[in-house]
mmJSON file of the N, C-alpha and C atoms, coordinates in Angstrom:
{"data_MODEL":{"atom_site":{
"group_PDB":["ATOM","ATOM","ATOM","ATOM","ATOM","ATOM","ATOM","ATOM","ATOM","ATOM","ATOM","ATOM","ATOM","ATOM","ATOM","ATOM","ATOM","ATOM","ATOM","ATOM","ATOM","ATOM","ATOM","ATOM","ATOM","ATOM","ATOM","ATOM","ATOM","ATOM","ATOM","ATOM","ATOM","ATOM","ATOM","ATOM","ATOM","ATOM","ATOM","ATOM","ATOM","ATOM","ATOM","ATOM","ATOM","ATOM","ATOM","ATOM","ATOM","ATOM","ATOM","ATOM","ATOM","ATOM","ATOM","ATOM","ATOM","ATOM","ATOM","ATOM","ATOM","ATOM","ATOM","ATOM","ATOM","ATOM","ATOM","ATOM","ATOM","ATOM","ATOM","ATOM","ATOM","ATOM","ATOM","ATOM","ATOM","ATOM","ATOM","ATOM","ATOM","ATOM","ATOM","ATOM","ATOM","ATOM","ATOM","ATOM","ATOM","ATOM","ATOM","ATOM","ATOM","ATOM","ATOM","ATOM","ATOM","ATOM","ATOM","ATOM","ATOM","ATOM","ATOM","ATOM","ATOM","ATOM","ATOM","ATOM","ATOM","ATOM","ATOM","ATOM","ATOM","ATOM","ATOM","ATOM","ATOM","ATOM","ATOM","ATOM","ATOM","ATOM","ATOM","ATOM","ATOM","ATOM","ATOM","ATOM","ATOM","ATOM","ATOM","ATOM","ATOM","ATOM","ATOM"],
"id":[1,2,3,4,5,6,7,8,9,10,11,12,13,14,15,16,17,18,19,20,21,22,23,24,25,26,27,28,29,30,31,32,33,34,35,36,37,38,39,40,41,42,43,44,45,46,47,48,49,50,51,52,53,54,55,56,57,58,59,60,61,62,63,64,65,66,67,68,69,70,71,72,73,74,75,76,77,78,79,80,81,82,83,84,85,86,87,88,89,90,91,92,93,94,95,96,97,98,99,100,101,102,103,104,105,106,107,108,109,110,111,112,113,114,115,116,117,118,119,120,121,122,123,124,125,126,127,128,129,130,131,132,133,134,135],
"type_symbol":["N","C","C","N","C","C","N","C","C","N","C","C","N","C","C","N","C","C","N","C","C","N","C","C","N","C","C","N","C","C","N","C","C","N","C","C","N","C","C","N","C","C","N","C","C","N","C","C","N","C","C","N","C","C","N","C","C","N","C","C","N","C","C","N","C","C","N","C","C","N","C","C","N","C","C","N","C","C","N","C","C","N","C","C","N","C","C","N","C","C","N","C","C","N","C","C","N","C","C","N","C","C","N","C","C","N","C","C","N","C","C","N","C","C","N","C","C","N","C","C","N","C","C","N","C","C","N","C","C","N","C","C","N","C","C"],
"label_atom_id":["N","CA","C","N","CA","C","N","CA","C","N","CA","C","N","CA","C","N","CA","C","N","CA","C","N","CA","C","N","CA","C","N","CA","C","N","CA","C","N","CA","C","N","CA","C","N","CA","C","N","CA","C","N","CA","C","N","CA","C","N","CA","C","N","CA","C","N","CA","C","N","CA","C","N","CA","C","N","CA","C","N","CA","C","N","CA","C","N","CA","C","N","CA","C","N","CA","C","N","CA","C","N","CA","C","N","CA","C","N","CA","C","N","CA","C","N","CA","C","N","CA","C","N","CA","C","N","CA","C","N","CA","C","N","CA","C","N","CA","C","N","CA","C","N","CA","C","N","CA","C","N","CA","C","N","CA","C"],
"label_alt_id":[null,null,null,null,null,null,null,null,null,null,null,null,null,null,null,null,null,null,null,null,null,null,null,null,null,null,null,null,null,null,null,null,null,null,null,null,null,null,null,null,null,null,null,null,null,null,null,null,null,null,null,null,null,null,null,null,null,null,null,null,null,null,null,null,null,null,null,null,null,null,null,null,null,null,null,null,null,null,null,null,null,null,null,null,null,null,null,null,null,null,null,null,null,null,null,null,null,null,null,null,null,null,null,null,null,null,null,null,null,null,null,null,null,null,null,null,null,null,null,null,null,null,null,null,null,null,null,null,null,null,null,null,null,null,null],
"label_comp_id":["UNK","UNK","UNK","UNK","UNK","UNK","UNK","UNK","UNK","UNK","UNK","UNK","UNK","UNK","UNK","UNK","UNK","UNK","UNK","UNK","UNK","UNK","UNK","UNK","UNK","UNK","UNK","UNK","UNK","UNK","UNK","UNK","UNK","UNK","UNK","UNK","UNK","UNK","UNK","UNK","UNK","UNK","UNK","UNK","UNK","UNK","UNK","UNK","UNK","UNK","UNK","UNK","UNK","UNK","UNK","UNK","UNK","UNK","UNK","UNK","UNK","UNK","UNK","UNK","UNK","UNK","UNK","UNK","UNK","UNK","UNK","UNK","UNK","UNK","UNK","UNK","UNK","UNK","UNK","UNK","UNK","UNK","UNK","UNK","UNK","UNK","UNK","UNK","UNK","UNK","UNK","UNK","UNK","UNK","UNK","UNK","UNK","UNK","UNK","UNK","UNK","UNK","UNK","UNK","UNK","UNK","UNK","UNK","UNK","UNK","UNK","UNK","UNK","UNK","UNK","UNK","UNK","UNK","UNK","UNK","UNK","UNK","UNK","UNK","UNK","UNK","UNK","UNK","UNK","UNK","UNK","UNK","UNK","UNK","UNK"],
"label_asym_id":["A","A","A","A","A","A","A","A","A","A","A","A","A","A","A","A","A","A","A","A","A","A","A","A","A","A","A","A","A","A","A","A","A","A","A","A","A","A","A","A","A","A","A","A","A","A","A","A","A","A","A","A","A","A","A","A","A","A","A","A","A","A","A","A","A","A","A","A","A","A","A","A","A","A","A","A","A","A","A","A","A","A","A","A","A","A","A","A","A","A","A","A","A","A","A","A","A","A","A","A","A","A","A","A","A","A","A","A","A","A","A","A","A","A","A","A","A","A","A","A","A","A","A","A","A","A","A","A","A","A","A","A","A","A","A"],
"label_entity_id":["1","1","1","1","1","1","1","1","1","1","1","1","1","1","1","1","1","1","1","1","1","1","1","1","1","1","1","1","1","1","1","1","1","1","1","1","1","1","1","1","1","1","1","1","1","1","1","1","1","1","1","1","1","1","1","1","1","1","1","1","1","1","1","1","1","1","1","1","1","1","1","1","1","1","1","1","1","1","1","1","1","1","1","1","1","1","1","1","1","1","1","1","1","1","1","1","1","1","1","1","1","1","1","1","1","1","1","1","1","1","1","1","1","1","1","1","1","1","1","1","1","1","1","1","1","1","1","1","1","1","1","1","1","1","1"],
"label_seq_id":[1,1,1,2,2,2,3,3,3,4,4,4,5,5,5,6,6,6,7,7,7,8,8,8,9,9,9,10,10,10,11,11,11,12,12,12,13,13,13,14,14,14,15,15,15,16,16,16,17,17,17,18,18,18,19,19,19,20,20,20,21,21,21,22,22,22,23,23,23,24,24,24,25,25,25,26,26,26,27,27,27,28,28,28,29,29,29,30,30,30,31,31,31,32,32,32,33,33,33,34,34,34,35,35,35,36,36,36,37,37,37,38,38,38,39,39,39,40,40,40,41,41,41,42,42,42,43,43,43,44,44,44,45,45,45],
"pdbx_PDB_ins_code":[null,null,null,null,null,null,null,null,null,null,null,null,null,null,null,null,null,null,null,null,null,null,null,null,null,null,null,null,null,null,null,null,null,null,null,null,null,null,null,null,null,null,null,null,null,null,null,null,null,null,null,null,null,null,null,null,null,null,null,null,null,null,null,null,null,null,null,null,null,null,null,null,null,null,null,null,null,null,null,null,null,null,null,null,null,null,null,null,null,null,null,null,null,null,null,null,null,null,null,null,null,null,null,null,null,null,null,null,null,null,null,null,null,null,null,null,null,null,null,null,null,null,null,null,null,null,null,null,null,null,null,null,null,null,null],
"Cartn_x":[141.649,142.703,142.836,143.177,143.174,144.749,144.943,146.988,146.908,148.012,148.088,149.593,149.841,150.431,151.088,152.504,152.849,153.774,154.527,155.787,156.23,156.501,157.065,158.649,159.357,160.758,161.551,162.367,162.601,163.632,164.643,165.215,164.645,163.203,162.968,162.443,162.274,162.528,163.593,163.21,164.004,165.341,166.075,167.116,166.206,165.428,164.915,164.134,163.392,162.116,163.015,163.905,164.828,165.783,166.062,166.118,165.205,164.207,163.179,163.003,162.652,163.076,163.844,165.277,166.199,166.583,165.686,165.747,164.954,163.379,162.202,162.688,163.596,163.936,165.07,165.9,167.905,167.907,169.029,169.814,170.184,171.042,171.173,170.023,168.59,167.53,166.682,166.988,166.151,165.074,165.819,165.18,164.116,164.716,163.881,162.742,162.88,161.846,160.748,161.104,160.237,159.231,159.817,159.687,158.488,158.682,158.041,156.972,157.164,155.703,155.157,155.652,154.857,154.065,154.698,154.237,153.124,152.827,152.222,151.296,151.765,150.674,149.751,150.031,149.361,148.931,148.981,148.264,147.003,145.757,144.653,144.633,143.798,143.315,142.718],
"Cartn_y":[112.425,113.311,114.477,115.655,116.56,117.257,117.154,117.74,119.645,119.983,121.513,121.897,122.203,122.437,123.689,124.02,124.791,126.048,124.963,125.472,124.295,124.751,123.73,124.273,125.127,124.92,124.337,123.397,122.385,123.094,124.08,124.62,125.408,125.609,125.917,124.799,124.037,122.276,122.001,121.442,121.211,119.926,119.975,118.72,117.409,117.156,115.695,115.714,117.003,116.801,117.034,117.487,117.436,116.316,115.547,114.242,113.596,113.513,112.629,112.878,114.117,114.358,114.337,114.281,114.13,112.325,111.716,110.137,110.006,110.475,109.789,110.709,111.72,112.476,112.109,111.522,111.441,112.702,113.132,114.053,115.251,114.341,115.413,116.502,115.73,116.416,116.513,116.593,117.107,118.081,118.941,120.306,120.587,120.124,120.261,119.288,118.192,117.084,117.51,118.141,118.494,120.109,120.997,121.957,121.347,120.443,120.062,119.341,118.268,117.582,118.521,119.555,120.69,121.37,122.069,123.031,122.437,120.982,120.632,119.885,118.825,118.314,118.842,119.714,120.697,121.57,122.001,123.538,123.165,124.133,124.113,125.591,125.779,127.228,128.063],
"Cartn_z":[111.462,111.901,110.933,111.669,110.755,110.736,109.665,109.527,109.394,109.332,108.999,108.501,107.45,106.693,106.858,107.45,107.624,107.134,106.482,105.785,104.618,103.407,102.861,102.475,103.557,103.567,104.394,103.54,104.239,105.433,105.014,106.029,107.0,107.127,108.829,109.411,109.053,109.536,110.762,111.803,112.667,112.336,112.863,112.808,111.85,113.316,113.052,111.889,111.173,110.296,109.3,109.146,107.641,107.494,108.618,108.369,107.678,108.046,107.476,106.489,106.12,104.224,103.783,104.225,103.496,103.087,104.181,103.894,103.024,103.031,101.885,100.608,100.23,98.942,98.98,99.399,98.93,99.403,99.856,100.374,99.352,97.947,97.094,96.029,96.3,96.072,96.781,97.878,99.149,98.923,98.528,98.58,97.299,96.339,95.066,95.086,95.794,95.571,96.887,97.364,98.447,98.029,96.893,96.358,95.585,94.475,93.66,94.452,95.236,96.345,97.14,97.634,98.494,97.716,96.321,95.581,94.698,94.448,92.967,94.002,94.663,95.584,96.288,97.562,98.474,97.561,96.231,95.62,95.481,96.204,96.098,95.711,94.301,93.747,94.726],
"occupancy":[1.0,1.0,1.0,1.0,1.0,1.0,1.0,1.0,1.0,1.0,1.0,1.0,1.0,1.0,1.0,1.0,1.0,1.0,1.0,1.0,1.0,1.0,1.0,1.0,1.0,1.0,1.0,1.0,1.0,1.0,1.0,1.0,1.0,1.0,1.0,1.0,1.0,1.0,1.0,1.0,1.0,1.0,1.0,1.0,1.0,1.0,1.0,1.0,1.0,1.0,1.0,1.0,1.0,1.0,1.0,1.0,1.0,1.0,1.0,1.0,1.0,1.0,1.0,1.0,1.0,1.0,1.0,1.0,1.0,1.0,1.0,1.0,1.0,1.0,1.0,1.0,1.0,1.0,1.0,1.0,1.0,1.0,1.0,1.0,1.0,1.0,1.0,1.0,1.0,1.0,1.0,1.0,1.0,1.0,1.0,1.0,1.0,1.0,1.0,1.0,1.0,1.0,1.0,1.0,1.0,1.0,1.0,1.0,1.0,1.0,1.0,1.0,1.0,1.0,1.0,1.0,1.0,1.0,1.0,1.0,1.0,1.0,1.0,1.0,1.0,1.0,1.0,1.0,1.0,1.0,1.0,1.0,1.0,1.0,1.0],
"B_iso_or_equiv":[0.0,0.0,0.0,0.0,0.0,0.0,0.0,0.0,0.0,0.0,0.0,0.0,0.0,0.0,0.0,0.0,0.0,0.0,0.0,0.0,0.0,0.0,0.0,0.0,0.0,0.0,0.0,0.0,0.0,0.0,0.0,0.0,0.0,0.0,0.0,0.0,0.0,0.0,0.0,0.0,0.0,0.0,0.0,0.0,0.0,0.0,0.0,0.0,0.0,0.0,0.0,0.0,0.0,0.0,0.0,0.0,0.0,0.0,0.0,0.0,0.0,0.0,0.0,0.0,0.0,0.0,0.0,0.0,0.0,0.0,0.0,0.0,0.0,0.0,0.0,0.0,0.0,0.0,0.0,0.0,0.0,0.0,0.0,0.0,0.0,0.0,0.0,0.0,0.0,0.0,0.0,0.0,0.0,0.0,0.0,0.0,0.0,0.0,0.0,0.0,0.0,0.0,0.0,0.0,0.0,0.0,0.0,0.0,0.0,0.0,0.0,0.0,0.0,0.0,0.0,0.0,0.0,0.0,0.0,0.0,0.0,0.0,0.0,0.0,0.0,0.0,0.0,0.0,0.0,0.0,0.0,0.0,0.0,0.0,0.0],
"pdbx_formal_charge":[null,null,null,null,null,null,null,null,null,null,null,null,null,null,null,null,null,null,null,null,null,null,null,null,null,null,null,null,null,null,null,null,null,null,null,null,null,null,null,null,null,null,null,null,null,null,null,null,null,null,null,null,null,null,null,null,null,null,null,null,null,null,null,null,null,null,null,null,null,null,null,null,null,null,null,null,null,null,null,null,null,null,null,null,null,null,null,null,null,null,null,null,null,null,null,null,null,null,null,null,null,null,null,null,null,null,null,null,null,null,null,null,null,null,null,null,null,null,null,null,null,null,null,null,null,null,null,null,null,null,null,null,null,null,null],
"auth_seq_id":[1,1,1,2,2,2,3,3,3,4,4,4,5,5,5,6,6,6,7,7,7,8,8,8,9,9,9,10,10,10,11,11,11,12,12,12,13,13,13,14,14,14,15,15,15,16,16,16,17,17,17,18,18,18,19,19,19,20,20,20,21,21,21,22,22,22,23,23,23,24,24,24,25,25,25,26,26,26,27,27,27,28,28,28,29,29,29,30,30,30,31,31,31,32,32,32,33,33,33,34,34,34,35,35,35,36,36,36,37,37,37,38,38,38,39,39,39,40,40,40,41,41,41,42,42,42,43,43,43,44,44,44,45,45,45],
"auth_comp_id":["UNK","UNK","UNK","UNK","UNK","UNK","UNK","UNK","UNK","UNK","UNK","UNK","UNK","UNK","UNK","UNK","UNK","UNK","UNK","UNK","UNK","UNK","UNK","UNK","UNK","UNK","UNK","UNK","UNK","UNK","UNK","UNK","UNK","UNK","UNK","UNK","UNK","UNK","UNK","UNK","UNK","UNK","UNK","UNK","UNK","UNK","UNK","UNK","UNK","UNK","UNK","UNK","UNK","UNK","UNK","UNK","UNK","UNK","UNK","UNK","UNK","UNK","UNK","UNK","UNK","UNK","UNK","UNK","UNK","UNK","UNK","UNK","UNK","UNK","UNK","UNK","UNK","UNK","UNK","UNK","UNK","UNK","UNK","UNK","UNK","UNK","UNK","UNK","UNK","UNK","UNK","UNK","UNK","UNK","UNK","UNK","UNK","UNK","UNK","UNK","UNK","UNK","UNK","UNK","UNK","UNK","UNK","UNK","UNK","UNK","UNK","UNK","UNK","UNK","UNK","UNK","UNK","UNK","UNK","UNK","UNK","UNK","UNK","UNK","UNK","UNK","UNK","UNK","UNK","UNK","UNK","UNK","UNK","UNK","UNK"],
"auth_asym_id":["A","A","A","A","A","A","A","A","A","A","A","A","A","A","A","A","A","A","A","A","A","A","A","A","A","A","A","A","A","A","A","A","A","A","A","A","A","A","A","A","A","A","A","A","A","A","A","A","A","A","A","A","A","A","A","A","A","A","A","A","A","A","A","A","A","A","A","A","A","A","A","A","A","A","A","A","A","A","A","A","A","A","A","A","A","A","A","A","A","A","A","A","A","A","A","A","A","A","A","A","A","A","A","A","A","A","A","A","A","A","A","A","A","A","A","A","A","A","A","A","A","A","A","A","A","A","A","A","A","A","A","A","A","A","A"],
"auth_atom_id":["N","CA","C","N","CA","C","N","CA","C","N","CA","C","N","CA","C","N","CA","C","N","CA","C","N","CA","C","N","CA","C","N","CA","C","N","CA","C","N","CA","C","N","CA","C","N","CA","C","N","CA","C","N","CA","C","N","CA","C","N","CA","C","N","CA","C","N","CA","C","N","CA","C","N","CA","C","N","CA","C","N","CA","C","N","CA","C","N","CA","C","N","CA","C","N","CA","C","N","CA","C","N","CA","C","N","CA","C","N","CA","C","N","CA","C","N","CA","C","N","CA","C","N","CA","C","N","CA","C","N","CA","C","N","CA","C","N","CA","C","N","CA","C","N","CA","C","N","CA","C","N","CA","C","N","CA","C"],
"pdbx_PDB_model_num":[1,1,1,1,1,1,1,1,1,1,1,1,1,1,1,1,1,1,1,1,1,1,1,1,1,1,1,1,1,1,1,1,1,1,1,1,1,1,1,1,1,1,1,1,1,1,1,1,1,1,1,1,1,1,1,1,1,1,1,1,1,1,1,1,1,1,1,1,1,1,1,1,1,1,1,1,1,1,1,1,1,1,1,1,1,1,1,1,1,1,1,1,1,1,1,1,1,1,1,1,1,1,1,1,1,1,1,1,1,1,1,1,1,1,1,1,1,1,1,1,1,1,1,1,1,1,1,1,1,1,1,1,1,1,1]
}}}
């Protein structure tokens, strides 16, 4: 399977997909923990 990577902000995320990150990151670091796994994980030079 091949994925595609679109956006890593979580606020143009629909309802349901910022749910889901807001469950696998806690709510109160939602945003930063998703900053840091989008930005450090996904970076290819």
């Amino acid at each position: 399977m091949i994925y595609t990577i679109t956006t890593g902000q979580l606020e143009k995320g629909t309802g349901k997909q910022q749910a889901a990150f807001i469950q696998i990151f806690e709510a109160e670091n939602a945003q930063y923990r998703l900053d840091l796994y989008f930005h450090w994980y996904n970076y290819r030079a």
